[in-house]
C-alpha positions in Angstrom: 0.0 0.0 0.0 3.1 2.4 1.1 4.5 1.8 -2.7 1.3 2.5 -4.5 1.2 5.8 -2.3 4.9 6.5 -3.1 4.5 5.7 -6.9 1.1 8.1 -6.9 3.4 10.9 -5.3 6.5 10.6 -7.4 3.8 10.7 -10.3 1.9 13.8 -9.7 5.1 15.4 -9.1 6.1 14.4 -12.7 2.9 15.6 -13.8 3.3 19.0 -12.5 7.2 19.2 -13.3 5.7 18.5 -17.4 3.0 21.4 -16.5 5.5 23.8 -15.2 7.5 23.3 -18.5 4.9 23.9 -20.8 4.0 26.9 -18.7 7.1 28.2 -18.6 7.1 32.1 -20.3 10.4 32.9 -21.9 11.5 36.3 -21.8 13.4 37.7 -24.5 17.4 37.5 -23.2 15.8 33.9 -22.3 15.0 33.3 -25.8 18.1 34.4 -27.6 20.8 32.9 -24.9 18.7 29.8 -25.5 19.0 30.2 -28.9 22.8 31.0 -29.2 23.7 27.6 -26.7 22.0 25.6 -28.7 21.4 26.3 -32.0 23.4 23.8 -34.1 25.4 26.0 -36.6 26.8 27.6 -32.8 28.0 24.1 -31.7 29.4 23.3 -35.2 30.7 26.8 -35.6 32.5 26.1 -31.9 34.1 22.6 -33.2 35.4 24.4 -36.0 37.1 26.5 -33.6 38.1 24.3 -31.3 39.8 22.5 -34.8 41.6 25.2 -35.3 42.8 25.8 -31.6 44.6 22.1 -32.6 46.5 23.6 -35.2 47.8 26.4 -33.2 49.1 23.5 -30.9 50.7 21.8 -33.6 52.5 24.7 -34.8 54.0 25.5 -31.6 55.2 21.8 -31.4 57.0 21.9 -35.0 59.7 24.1 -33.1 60.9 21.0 -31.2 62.4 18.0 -32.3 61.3 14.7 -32.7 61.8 11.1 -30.6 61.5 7.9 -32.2 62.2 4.7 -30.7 62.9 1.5 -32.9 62.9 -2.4 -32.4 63.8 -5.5 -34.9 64.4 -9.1 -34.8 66.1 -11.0 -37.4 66.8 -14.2 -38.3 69.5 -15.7 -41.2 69.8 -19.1 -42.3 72.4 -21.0 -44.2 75.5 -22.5 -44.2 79.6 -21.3 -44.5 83.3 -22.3 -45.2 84.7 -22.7 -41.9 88.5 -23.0 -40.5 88.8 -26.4 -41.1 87.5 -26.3 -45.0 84.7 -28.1 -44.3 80.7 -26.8 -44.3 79.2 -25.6 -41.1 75.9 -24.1 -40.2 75.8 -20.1 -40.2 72.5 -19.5 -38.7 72.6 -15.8 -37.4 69.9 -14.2 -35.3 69.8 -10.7 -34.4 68.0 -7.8 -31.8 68.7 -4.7 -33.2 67.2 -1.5 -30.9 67.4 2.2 -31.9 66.9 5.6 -30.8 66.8 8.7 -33.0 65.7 12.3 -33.1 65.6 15.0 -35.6 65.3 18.4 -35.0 64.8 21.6 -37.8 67.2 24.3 -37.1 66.5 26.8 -40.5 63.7 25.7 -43.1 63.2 29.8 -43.8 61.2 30.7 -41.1 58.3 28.4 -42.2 57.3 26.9 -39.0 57.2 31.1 -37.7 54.9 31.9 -40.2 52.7 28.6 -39.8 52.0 29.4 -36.2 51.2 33.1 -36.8 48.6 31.7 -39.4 47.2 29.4 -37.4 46.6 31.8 -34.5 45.2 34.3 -37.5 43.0 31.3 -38.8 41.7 31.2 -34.8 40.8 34.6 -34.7 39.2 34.3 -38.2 36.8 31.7 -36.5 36.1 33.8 -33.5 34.8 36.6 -35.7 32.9 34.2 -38.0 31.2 32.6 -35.1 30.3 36.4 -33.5 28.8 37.3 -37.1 26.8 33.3 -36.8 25.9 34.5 -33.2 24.4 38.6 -34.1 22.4 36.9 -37.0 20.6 34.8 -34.6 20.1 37.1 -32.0 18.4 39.5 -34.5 16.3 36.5 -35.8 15.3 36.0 -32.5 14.5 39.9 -31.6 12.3 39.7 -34.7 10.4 36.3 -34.3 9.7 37.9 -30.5 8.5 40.8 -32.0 6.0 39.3 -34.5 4.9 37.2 -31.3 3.8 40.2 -29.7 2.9 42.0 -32.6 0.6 39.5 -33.5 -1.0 39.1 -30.1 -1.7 42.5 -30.0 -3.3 42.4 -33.7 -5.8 39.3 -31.3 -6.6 41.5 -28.5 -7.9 44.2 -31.5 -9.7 41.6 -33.2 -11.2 40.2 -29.5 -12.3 44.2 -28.6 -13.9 44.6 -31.9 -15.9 41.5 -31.6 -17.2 42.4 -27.9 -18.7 45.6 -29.7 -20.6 43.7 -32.3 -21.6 40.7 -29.9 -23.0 43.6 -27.4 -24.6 45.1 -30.4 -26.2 41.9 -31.3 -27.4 41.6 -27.7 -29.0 45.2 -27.5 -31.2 44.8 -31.1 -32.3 41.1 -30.2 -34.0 42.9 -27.2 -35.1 46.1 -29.4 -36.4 43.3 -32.1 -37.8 41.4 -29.8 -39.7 44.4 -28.0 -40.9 44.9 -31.5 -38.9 48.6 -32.1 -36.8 47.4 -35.1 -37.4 44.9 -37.8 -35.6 41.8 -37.7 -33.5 42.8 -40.5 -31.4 45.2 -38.6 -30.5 42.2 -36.4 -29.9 40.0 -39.3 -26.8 42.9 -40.3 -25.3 43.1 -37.1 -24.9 39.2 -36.9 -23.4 39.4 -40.4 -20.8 42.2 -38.4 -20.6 39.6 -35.9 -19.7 36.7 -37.9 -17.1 39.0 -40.2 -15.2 40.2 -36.6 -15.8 36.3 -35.3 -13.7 35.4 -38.7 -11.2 38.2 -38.2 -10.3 37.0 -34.5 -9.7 33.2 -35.8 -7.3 35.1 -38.4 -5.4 37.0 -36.1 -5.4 33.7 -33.5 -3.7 31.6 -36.8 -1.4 34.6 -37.1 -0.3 34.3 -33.6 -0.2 30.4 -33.5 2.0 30.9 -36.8 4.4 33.2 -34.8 4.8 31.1 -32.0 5.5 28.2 -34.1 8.6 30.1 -35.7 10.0 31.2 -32.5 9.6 27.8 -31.2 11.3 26.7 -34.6 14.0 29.1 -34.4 14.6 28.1 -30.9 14.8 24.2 -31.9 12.4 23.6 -29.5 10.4 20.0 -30.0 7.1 21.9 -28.9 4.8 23.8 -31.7 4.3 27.0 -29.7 6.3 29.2 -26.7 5.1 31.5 -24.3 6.5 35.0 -24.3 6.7 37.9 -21.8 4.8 40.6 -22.7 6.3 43.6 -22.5 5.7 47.1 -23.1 7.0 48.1 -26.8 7.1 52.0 -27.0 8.3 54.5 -29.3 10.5 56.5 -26.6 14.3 56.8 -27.8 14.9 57.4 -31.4 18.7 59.0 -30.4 20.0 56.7 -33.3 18.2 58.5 -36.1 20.2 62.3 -35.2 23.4 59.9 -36.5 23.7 60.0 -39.9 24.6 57.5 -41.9 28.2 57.6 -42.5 29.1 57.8 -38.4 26.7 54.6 -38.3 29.0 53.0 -41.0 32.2 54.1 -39.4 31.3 52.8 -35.7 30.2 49.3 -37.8 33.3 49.0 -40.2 35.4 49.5 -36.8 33.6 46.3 -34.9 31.4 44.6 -37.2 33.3 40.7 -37.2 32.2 40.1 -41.0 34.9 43.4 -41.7 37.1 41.8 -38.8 36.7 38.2 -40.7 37.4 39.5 -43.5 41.1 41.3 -42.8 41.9 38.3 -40.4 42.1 36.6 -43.8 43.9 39.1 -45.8 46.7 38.9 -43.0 46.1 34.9 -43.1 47.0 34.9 -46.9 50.2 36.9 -46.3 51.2 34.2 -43.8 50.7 31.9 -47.1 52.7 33.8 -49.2 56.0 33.5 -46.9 55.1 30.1 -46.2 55.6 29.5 -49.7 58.9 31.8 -50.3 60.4 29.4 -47.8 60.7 26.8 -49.8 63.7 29.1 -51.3 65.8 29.1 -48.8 68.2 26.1 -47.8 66.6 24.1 -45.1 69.0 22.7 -42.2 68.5 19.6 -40.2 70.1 17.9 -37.1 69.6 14.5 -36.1 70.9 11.8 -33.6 70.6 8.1 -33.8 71.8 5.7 -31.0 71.6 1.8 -32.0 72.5 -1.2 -30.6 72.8 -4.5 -32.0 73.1 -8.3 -30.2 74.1 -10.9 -32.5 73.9 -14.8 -32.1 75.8 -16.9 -34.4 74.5 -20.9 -34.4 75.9 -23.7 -35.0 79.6 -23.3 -34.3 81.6 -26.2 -32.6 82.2 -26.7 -28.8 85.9 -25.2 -29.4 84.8 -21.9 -30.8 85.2 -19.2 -28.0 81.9 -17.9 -27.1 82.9 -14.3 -27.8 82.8 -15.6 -31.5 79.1 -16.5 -31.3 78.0 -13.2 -29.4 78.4 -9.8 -31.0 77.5 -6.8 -28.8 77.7 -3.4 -31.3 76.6 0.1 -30.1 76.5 3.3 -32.6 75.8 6.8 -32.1 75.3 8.9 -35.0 75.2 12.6 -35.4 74.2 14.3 -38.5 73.6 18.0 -39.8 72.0 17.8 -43.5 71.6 20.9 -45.3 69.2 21.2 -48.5 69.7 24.0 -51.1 67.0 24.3 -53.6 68.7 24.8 -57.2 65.9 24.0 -59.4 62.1 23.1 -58.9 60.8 23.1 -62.2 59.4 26.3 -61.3 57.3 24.5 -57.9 57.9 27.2 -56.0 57.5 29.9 -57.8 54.1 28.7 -58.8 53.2 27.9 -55.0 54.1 31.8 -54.4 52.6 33.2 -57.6 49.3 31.8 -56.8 49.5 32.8 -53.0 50.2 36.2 -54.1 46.9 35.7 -56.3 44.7 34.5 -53.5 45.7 37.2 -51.3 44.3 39.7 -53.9 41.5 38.0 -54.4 40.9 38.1 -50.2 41.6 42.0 -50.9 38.4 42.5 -52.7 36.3 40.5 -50.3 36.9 42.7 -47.7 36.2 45.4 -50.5 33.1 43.6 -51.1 31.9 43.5 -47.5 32.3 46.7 -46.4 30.7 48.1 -49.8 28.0 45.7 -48.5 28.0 46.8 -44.9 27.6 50.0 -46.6 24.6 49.3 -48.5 23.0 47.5 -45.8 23.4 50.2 -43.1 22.0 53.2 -46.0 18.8 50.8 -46.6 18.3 50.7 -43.0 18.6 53.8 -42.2 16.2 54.9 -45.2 13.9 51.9 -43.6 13.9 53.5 -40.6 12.9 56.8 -41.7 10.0 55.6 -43.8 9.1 53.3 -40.6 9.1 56.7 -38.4 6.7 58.6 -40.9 4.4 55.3 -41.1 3.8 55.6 -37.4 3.3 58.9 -36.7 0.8 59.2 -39.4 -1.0 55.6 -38.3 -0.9 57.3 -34.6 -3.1 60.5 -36.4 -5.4 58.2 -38.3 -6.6 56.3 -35.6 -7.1 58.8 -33.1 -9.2 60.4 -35.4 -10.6 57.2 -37.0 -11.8 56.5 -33.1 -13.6 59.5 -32.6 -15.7 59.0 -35.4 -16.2 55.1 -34.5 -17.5 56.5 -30.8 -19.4 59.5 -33.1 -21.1 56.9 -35.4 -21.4 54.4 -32.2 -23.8 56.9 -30.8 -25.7 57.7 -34.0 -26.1 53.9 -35.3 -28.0 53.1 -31.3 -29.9 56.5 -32.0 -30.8 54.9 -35.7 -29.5 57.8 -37.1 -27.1 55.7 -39.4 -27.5 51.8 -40.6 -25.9 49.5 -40.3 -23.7 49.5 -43.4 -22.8 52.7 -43.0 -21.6 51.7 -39.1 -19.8 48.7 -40.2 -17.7 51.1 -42.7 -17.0 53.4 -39.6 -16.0 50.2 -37.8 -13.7 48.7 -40.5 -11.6 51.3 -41.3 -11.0 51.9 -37.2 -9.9 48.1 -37.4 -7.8 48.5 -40.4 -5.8 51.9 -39.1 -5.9 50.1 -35.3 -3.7 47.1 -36.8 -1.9 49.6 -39.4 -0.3 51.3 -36.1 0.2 48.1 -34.7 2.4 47.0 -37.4 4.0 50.3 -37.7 5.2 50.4 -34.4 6.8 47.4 -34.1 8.1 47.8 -37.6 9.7 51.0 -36.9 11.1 49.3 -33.2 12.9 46.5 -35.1 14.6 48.9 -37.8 15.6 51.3 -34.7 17.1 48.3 -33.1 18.8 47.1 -36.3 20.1 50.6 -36.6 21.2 50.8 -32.9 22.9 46.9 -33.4 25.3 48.7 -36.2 26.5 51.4 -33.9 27.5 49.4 -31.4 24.5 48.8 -29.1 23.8 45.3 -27.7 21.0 43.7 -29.4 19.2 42.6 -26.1 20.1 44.9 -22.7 20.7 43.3 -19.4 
C-alpha cells in the first residue's frame, strides 16, 4: 500500500514538473541565450574553432624535435666455409634497438609563419562565429517581435468582436420588443460573424508566430510562451546619426569586416610560407643503436665471444638542403598565393561596400518606418472618434448598419496599421542601434 502511495506521489510530481514546462514564459534575453547555446550552426561553428585551436598547438610543437624509438628481430639461415675447409651451419639471429631524433634548425622561417597563421586562422573563427551568433540574436529579436505584434493584432480583433456581440445583444432585445425589424439584427450578426472570422485570423497569425520562435529556438514543442512587455516609441537618439558615423562605428567592430582582414593577413602568412621553400633548409639528427648478435651452430671449441656480437653506434648528422631547381614548384606555390591574397583584398572590398549598403537601406527603412507611425498614430485617433461618433448615431438609428460597419472597418484597419507600424519601426531602430555598437538585447 506504502508503494502505490509512493508511486502516486513521485507521479503527480512528474505531472506537474511537465506542466510547469509547458508553462514556462520565456522572456526575451531567455530566448536568444537559448537560442545561441544551442542552436546547431553555434555548436558546429564552436568545433570548427576548437579544430583550429589544434592547429595552433601543432605549430607551436614543430619548433621541437622529434623522438622515435625503434625495435627489430632478425633471423639468417644458411651454411659457411669454416676454419677447417669443411661446411658448417651459419645461422645468425639478431635484436637490433634504436633511438633517433631530428630536429629543424632553418627551413626559412616556415614553421614562424605557420604558427602566426594558425593563431590568425583562430581569430578568423572567432569573428565568423560572433557574425553566426548577431544573425541569430536579431532572428530572434524579430520572431519575438512578431509574437507580440501579432498578439496585440488578437486582443484588437477580440475588442472589436465584444462591440458587435454587445450590439447583437441590445437589437435582439429592441427586435424582440418589437422597435426594429428583424432585418437590422440580421446585419449586425453578419458584423458579428465577419469580426468572429477576423479574430480566428489573427489567432492563426499568432499560432504561426509562435511556431517560428519555437522553430527558431529548436524547440520539440509547436508553440512558446513570451513575456509581454511594453513596446514603446521612446528613444529614437540613433536616427540624429547620420549615416556615415553609423558606417564608421560598424566597419570599426562589425566581425564580418574583422573576418574579412583576419584573412587578408592569413593569406600573407601563405605567401612566406611558400617563399620558404627558397631558402636552404638545415636539419640535425641523432641516432643511438644497438645490435646483439647470435651466431649458431659453431663447434664446442669456438670461443663464445665468436658466437655473441654486442655493437653500439651513435650517429650525429647536420643535412643541409639548397633548392637549385624546382621546375618552377615554388615559384608557382608563391605566384598563386600572391593571387589568392588579392582575391581576399576584394572581399573585404566587397563587405564593407555591402555593410555599406545595408546600413543606408536601413537607415532609409527606418525613416519611412518613423513617418508610417506617426501618421498611423493621427489616423486612428481620429478614425476612433468617429467610430465612438457613429457608435452613438447607429443606437440612436441615425445611421444603418452598413454605414456603421464602414465606420468600424476602417477603425480596425488603421488600429492594426499602427500596430504593425510600431513594431516595424522598433525592429529597424534596433537594427540601426545593433550597427553602432548597441547590444541587441540589454541586461
Amino acid at each position: 500500500m506504502k508503494i502505490k502511495i509512493l508511486l502516486l506521489v513521485a507521479a503527480c510530481c512528474l505531472l506537474k514538473n511537465i506542466d510547469a514546462q509547458n508553462d514556462k514564459v520565456w522572456t526575451l534575453k531567455e530566448c536568444v541565450d537559448y537560442a545561441l547555446e544551442n542552436n546547431i550552426s553555434v555548436k558546429q561553428s564552436e568545433l570548427d574553432k576548437n579544430m583550429t585551436t589544434q592547429d595552433v598547438v601543432a605549430a607551436k610543437w614543430n619548433f621541437f624535435p622529434n623522438v622515435n624509438a625503434s625495435a627489430s628481430q632478425n633471423y639468417n639461415f644458411g651454411s659457411s666455409i669454416d676454419i677447417s675447409g669443411g661446411r658448417s651451419s651459419a645461422n645468425y639471429r639478431s635484436t637490433n634497438f634504436g633511438v633517433n631524433s631530428s630536429v629543424t634548425l632553418f627551413n626559412g622561417f616556415a614553421n614562424i609563419h605557420t604558427l602566426k597563421q594558425a593563431e590568425l586562422e583562430t581569430q578568423a573563427q572567432d569573428a565568423a562565429l560572433a557574425k553566426m551568433k548577431n544573425d541569430i540574436s536579431l532572428n530572434v529579436v524579430n520572431a519575438y517581435l512578431q509574437i507580440l505584434f501579432a498578439k496585440e493584432q488578437v486582443k484588437v480583433a477580440q475588442s472589436q468582436l465584444e462591440i458587435s456581440q454587445g450590439e447583437v445583444t441590445r437589437i435582439s432585445e429592441l427586435v424582440n420588443a418589437g422597435v426594429l425589424p428583424e432585418g437590422n439584427l440580421l446585419n449586425i450578426k453578419s458584423t458579428q460573424a465577419t469580426d468572429n472570422q477576423n479574430l480566428i485570423v489573427a489567432q492563426n497569425s499568432f499560432s504561426m508566430a509562435s511556431l517560428q520562435l519555437a522553430q527558431l529556438l529548436q524547440l520539440k514543442e509547436m508553440d512558446i510562451a513570451v513575456e509581454e512587455i511594453s513596446i514603446e516609441v521612446a528613444n529614437q537618439s540613433i536616427l540624429s546619426n547620420d549615416v556615415s558615423a553609423i558606417y564608421n562605428k560598424a566597419n570599426e567592430t562589425f566581425p564580418e569586416i574583422q573576418l574579412a582582414e583576419l584573412n587578408i593577413q592569413s593569406a600573407s602568412e601563405s605567401i612566406k610560407i611558400a617563399q620558404a621553400n627558397y631558402y636552404p633548409s638545415l636539419n640535425l639528427s641523432y641516432g643511438f643503436n644497438t645490435i646483439y648478435q647470435h651466431r649458431q651452430g659453431y663447434p664446442d671449441f669456438v670461443s663464445f665471444s665468436n658466437q655473441l656480437n654486442d655493437n653500439l653506434g651513435h650517429s650525429v648528422i647536420f643535412s643541409l638542403n639548397i633548392p637549385i631547381f624546382n621546375r618552377y614548384q615554388f615559384r608557382t606555390s608563391v605566384n598563386k598565393a600572391k593571387i589568392n591574397q588579392e582575391k581576399i583584398q576584394y572581399n573585404l572590398e566587397s563587405e564593407r561596400f555591402r555593410l555599406r549598403e545595408t546600413i543606408q537601406t536601413a537607415y532609409t527603412d527606418a525613416l519611412a518606418s518613423a513617418k508610417s507611425y506617426e501618421a498611423s498614430k493621427i489616423s486612428v485617433e481620429a478614425l476612433d472618434k468617429s467610430f465612438n461618433y457613429d457608435l452613438v448615431k447607429f443606437q440612436e438609428g441615425a445611421i444603418n448598419s452598413f454605414e456603421f460597419n464602414q465606420t468600424k472597418n476602417n477603425l480596425l484597419s488603421a488600429q492594426s496599421q499602427l500596430i504593425k507600424a510600431k513594431y516595424d519601426f522598433v525592429f529597424k531602430l534596433k537594427v540601426l542601434e545593433f550597427y553602432f555598437g548597441q547590444p541587441i538585447i540589454s541586461n
